[in-house]
N, C-alpha and C positions, 0 to 999 in steps of 0.2 A: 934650284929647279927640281931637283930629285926629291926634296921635300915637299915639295909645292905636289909633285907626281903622285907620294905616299899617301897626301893627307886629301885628293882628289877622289883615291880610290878608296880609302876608306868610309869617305861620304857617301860613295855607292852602294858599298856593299849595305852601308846603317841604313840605305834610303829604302835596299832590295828588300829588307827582311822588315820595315814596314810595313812595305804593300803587300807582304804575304797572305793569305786569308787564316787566324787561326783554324785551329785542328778542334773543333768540340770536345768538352769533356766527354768521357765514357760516361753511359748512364749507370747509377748505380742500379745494381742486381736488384730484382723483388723477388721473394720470397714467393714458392708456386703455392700457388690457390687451393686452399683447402675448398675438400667436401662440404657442401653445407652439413652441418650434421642432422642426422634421421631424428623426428619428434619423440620426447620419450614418450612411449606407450604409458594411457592411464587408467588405471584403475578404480572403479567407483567406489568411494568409501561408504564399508559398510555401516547403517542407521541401525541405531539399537529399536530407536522408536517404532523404524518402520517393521522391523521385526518384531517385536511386539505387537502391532498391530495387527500382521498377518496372523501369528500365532492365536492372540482372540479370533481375528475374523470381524472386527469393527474399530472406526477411530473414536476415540473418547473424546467429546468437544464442550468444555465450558462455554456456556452462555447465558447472557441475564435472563433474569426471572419471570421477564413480561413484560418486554419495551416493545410497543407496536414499530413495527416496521426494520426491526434488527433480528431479536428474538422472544418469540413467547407459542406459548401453546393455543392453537385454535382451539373451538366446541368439541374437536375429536381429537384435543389433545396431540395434535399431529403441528412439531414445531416448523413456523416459518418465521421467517426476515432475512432481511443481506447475511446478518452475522450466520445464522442457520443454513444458507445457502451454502455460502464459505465453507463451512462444515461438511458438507454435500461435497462439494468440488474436490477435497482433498481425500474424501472417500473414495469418489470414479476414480482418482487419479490410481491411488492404491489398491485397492481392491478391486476397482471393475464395478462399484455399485454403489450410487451415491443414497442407497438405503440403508447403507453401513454404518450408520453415526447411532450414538449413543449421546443423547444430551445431559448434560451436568450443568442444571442451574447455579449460579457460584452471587452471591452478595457482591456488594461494590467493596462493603469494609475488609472483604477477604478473600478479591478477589484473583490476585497471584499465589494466593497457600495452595491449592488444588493442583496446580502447574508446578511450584515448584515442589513440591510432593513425590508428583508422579501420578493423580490418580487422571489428571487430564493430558490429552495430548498435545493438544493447542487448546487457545483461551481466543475466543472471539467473542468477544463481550464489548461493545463500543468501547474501546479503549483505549485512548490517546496516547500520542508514541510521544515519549517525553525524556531529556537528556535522564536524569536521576532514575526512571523507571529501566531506561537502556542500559543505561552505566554501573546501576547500583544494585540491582537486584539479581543478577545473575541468567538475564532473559534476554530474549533476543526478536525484535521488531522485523515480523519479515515482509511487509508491502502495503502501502495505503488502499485498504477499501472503499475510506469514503474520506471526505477530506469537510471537515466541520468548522464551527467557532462557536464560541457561547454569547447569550443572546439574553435575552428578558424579555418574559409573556406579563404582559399586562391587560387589564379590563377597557374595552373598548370605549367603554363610558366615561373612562378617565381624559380621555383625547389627547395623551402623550403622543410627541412627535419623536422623542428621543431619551435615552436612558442620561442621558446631560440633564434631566427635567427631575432627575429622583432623589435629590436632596433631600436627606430625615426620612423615607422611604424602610418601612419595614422588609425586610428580600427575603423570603422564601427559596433556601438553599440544601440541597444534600447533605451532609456530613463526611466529615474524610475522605473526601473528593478531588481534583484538582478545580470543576470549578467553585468550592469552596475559597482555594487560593485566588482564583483569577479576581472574584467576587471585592477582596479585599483588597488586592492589587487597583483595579479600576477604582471604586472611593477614595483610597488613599492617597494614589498620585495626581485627583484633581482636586482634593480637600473638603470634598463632600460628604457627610453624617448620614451613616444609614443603621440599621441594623439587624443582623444576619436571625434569621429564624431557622435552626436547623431538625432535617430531618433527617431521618434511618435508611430512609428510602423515596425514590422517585414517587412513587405511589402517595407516602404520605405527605412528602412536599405536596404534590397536586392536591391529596385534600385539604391542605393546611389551608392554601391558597384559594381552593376554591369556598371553601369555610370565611373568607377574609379572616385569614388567620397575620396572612399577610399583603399586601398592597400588589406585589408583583413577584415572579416566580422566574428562576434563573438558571438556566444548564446550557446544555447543548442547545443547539438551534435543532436540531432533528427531535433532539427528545423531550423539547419545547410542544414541537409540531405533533408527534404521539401524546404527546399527556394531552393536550386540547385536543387528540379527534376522541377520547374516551371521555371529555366534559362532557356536563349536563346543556350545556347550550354554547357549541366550538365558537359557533360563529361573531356570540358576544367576547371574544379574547381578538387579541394581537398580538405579534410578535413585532418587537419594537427593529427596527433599521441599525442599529448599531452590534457589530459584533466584536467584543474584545478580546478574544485568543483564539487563535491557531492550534485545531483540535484535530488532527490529521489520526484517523482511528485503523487500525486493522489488528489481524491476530498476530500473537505473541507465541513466542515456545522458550522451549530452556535453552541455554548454551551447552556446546559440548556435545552437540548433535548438528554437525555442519549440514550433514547432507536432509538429514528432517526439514530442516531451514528452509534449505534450498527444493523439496518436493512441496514443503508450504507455498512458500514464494513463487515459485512458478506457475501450481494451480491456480491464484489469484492470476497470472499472468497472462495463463491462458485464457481468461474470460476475457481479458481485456483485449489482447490479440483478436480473438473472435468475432469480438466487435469490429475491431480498426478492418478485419480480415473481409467483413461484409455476410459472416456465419451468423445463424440462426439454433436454435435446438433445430427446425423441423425443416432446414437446408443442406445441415452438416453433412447427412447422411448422403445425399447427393453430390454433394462437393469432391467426397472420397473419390468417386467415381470420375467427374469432370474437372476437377482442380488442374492447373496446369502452372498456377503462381510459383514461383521454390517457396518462397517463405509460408506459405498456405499449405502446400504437401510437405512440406517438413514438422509442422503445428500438427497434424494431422497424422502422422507417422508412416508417410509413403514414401519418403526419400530420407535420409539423414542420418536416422541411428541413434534418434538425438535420448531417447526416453530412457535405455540402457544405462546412459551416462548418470541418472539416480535412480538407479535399481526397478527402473517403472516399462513395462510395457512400452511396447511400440505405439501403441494407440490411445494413451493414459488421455492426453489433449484431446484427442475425440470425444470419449469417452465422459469427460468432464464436462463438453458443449452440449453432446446429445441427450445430458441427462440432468444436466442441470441450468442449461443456457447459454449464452454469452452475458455479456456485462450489464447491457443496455436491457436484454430481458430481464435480468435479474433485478436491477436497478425498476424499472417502470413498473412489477408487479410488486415489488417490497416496502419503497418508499415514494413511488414515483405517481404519474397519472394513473394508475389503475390500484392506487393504494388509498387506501383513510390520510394519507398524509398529503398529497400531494405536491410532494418536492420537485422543484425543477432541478435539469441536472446542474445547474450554477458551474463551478470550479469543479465538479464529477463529470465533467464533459470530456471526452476523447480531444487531446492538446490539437488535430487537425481538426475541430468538427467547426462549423460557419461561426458559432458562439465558441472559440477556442476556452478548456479549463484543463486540470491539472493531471487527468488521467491520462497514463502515461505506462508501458512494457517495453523492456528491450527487445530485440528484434529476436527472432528464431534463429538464431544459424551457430 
């Protein structure tokens, strides 16, 4: 019975501490919350180039010798085209005056010696941004101005529908070019016999060709479209539908000058903003005043501080629109409808425009 008592009560007790509700662990401790830490404060590194440049008092800009609609010298000898512009732009940007340039016509066969030299500052010469030209030569690719391919002018009498049709075709090409390469690329990988008639220069391809020296003539699509508005009769040529490389052009600088780079690269960028912005050359100056966008009064150097950050003026971005355009000006009088060329903007379209194309700036901030 006393057993029967003992082993009743110890059923209780084991049933009590059951139902007891555990006790929660203790939470482990955390560690108190650091400060965020303060930004390190930065310093713009200083450009030899741009020093240099102030010290003359002008930018030194390679450009070719006479391609309508990039660069070449007018009747008064007074250079214009995109690439010339470009030239321009990086002058406002630095000096305050896009009358500050200095041109150096440079050959295609030589045309990175001058640059990496030192006698030019940048090299805007329609010049295609290409792995081996980035990688190997010690230069540095800083923004697309115009985004191209190469193409084939042929005589309108011939009634080619397609460069697929040029089988045994004599081709009137550049020398020591890339589309020299492309030229050989294309025949090669469809098995088609042609052969290459080279020249010195743009100039004498187009005589060669227009001589029927050769059957059909081969470059850029842009400087297809200049060499025919200088023919003797434009309108007997074509420019055939097929483009077979990817010729993405802008200016070039040395390595080893990060922040040059980056006062290149931006003044391209600011035309391009200008545009997306809704700026004009003969708006801009009004805008100063009514601007209320951030990203517009910051382009503009009313808010931000941002121009310091490459050694440039507050107003460097102003300065570059009010004097040398925005994009779409610059574009529509160089190669565009108000040019011998008249290029549409195709893929040099603003990436939001109704016809979306590849022109493209990061944001201001």
């Amino acid at each position: 019975m006393i057993r029967r008592v003992l082993a009743m009560a110890a059923l209780g007790l084991c049933l009590a501490a059951c139902d007891r509700p555990e006790r929660p662990a203790a939470a482990p401790s955390r560690p108190a919350a650091k400060a965020p830490a303060a930004p390190i404060a930065y310093t713009p590194a200083d450009s030899p180039t741009l020093k240099a440049v102030r010290q003359r008092g002008y930018v030194s800009c390679g450009v070719h010798p006479g391609l309508p609609g990039f660069g070449f010298p007018d009747v008064r000898g007074e250079w214009q085209g995109l690439d010339a512009d470009v030239c321009r732009a990086v002058a406002a940007a630095t000096l305050g005056d896009a009358k500050k340039v200095r041109f150096v016509p440079v050959p295609a066969q030589d045309r990175f010696g001058p640059l990496q030299s030192g006698r030019v500052d940048l090299l805007a010469r329609n010049t295609s941004w290409t792995f081996a030209r980035d990688a190997g030569l010690g230069l540095e690719f800083t923004a697309v101005t115009y985004y191209d391919g190469q193409g084939f002018l042929a005589p309108r009498a011939l009634g080619l529908t397609s460069a697929e049709e040029l089988s045994g075709a004599r081709v009137c090409v550049q020398a020591d070019t890339a589309s020299e390469g492309n030229l050989a690329d294309f025949f090669n990988a469809r098995g088609l016999r042609y052969r290459a008639v080279t020249a010195a220069s743009e100039e004498e391809a187009r005589r060669l060709y227009e001589d029927e020296a050769c059957d059909v003539f081969t470059a850029d699509i842009s400087a297809l479209a200049a060499s025919r508005s200088l023919m003797r009769a434009p309108n007997a040529h074509v420019i055939l539908p097929n483009v077979i490389s990817k010729e993405p052009l802008g200016p070039v600088v040395r390595q080893g000058d990060p922040a040059w780079t980056d006062i290149v690269r931006w003044a391209i960028y600011a035309l391009v903003l200008g545009e997306e912005l809704g700026l004009t050359s003969r708006t801009v100056e009004q805008a100063r005043e009514t601007a209320v966008d951030p990203e517009t009064r910051r382009l503009l150097g009313l808010e931000g501080d941002l121009g310091p950050l490459l050694g440039l003026q507050k107003d460097w971005a102003y300065q570059v629109i009010r004097q040398v355009g925005a994009y779409h000006e610059i574009f529509r009088r160089d190669v565009g409808a108000d040019s011998a060329l008249k290029l549409d903007r195709g893929l040099n379209a603003l990436w939001n425009a109704p016809k979306p194309g590849l022109m493209y700036a990061p944001p201001m901030r």
